[in-house]
C-alpha positions as CSV (number, residue, x, y, z in Angstrom):
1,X,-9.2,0.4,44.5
2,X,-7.2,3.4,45.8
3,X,-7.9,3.5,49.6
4,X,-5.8,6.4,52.0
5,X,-4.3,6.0,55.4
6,X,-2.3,6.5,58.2
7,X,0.2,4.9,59.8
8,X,1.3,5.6,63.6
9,X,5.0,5.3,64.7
10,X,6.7,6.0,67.8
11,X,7.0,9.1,69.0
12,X,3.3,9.8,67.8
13,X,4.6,10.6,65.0
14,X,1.6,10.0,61.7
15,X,2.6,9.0,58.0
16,X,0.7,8.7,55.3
17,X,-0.2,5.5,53.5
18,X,-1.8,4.8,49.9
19,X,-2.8,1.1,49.4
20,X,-3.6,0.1,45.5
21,X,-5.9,-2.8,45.0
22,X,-6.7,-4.8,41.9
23,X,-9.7,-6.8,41.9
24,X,-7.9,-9.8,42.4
25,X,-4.1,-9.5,43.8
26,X,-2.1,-12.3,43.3
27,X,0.6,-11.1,45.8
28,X,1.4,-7.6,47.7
29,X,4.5,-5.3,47.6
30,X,5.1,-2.7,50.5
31,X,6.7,0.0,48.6
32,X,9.1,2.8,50.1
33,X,10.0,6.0,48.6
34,X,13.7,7.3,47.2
35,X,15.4,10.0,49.4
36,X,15.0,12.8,47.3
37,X,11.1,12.2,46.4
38,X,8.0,10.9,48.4
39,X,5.5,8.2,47.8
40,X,3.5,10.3,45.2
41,X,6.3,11.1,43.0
42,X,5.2,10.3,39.0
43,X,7.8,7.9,39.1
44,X,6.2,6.0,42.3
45,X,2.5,6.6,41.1
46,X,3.2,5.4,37.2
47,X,5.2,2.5,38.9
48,X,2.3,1.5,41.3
49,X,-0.6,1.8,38.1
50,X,1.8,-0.8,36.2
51,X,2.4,-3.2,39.1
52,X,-1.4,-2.7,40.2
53,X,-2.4,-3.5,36.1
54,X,-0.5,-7.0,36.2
55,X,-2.3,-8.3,39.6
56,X,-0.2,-7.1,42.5
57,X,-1.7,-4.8,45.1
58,X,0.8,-2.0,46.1
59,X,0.9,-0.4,49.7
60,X,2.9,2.7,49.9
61,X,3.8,4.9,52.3
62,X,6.0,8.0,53.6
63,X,9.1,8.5,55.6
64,X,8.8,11.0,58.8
65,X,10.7,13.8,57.2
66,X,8.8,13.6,53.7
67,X,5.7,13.5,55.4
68,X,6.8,16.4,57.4
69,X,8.2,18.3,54.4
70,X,11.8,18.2,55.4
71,X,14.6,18.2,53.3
72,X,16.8,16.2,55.7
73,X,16.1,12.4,55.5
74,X,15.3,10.7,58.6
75,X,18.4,8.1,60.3
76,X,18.6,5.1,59.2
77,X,17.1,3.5,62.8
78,X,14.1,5.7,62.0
79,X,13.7,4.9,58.6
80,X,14.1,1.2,59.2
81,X,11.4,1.7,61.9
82,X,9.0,2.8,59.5
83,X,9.4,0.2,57.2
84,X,8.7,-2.5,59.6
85,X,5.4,-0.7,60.7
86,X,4.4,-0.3,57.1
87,X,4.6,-4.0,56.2
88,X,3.2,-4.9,59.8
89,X,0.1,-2.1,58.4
90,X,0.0,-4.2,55.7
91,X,-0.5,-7.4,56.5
92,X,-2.9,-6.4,58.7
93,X,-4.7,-4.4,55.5
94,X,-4.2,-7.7,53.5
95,X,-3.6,-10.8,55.5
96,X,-4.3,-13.2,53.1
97,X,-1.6,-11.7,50.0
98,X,1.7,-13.3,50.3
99,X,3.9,-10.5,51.3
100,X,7.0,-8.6,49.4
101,X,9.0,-5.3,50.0
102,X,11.3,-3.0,48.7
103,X,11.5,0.3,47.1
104,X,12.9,3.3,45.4
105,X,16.8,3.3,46.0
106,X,16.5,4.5,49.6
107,X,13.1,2.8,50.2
108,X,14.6,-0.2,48.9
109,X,18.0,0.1,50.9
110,X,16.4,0.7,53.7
111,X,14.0,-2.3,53.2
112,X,17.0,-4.7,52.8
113,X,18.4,-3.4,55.9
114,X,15.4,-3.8,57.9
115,X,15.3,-7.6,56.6
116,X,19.2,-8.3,57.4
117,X,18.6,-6.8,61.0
118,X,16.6,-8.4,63.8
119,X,14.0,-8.9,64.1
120,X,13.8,-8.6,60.1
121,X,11.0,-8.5,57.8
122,X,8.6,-11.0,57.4
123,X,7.9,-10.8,53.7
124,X,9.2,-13.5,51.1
125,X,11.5,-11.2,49.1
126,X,12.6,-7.9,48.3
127,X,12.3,-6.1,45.1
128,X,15.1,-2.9,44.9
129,X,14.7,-0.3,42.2
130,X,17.7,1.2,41.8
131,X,19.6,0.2,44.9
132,X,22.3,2.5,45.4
133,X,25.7,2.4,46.6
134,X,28.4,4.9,47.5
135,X,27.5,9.1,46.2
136,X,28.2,9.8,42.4
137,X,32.2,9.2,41.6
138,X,33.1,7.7,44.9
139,X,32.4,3.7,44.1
140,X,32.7,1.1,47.1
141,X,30.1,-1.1,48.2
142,X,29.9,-0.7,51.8
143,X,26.5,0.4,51.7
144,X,25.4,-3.2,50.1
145,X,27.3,-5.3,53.3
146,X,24.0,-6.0,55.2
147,X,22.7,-8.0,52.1
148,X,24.6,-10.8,53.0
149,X,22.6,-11.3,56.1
150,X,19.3,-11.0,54.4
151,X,17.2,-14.6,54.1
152,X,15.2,-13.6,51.7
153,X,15.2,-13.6,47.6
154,X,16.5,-10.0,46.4
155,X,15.3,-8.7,42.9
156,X,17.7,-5.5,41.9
157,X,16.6,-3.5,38.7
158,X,19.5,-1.3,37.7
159,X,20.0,0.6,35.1
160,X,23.1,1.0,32.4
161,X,23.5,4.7,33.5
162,X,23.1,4.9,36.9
163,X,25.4,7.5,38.5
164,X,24.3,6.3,42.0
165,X,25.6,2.7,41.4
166,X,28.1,1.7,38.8
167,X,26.8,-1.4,37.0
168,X,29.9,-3.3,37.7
169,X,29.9,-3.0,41.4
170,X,26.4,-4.1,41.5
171,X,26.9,-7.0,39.3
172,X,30.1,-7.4,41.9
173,X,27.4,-7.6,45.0
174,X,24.6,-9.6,43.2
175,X,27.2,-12.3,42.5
176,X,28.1,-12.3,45.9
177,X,24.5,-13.0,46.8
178,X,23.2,-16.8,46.5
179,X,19.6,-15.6,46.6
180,X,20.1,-12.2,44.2
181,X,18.7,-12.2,41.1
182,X,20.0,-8.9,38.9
183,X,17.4,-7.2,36.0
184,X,19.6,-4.4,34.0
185,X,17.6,-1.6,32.2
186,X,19.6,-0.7,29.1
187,X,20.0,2.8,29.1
188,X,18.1,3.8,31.8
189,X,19.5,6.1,34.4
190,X,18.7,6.2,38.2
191,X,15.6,7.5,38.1
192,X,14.9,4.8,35.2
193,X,14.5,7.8,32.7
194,X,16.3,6.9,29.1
195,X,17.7,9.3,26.0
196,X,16.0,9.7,23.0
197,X,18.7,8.2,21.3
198,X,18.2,5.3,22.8
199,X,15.6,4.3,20.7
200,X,12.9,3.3,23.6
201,X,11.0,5.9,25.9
202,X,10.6,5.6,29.9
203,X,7.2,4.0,29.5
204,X,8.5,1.0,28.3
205,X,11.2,1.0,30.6
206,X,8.8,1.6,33.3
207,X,6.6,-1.8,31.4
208,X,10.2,-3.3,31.4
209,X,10.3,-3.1,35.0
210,X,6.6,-4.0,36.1
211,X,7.1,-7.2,34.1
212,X,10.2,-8.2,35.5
213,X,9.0,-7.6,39.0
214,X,5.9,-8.9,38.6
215,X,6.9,-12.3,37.1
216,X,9.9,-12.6,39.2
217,X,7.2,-12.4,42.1
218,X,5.2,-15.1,40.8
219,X,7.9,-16.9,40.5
220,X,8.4,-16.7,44.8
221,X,5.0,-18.4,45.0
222,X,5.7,-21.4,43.5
């Protein structure tokens, strides 16, 4: 089942929502977009058919200034805003699925930051595809500081080449975290895309990541 909405914010401001329905969902994920893409990017969409093919139902949604068309991305009170209203619409859409978030490196920042700040996020984990850190060639890890005040179980799927979050600073924050858990892509890069020389394609990196997510998921409802 793929069934359109909206969702209402302050400010009367209107975003779009997609919610993706298997027949029988054992759990659903409230999925934001990255910054420089919106909720129907092909990465987004294949990601969504894979999750929704092993049992989870996906509810997506859009950020003000995608939904708007503008290139400048919303502040981060705004953003976190509309996360909490999207997995508010979503339990309301699905109020019997145990409830997860996260997203696309911005999505899923911004996810992590609506969980470490009241009132938080009442979901029972986060799953971050490609969480990001500092711009390209300027590592720190200031922008991962919040996730020590998230309650929550934290998935992170990296990949070996992301340029948006050197592997060894991740693995630096993850290790810091008591409820992380850390998935690395081998040669994927931050969009999870790989070389050909890498012997695999981005479909089974994209598989790669659906199974991870999905069984680390199940996992959380035991």
């Amino acid at each position: 089942m793929n069934q359109a909405g909206t969702l209402h914010l302050e400010g009367d401001v209107v975003v779009s929502t997609i919610l993706d329905r298997p027949a029988s969902p054992d759990a659903l994920l409230v999925l934001g977009h990255g910054a420089g893409a919106d909720m129907r990017h092909r990465f987004m969409q294949q990601l969504v058919e894979a999750l929704v093919t092993r049992q989870l139902a996906v509810f997506r949604y859009q950020f003000p200034y995608a939904e708007l068309g503008k290139g400048r991305v919303d502040p981060a009170p705004v953003l976190e805003a509309t996360v909490r209203a999207a997995v508010a619409a979503a339990a309301a859409a699905e109020p019997e699925l145990p409830r997860f978030a996260g997203g696309k490196s911005m999505g899923g920042r911004m996810s992590s930051r609506a969980a470490a700040f009241p009132p938080g996020l009442a979901v029972r984990g986060l799953v971050l595809f490609g969480f990001p850190l500092p711009p390209a060639g300027r590592p720190a890890v200031e922008r991962a500081a919040h996730l020590a005040d998230v309650t929550v179980p934290l998935l992170f799927l990296q990949g070996t080449r992301d340029t948006l979050a050197d592997l060894s600073l991740i693995r630096e924050v993850t290790a810091s975290l008591p409820l992380a858990t850390l998935h690395v892509a081998e040669g994927a890069d931050h969009g999870f895309a790989v070389l050909k020389r890498s012997g695999r394609t981005s479909e089974q990196v994209l598989a790669e990541l659906a199974d991870t997510a999905a069984a680390w998921i199940r996992q959380r409802l035991r």
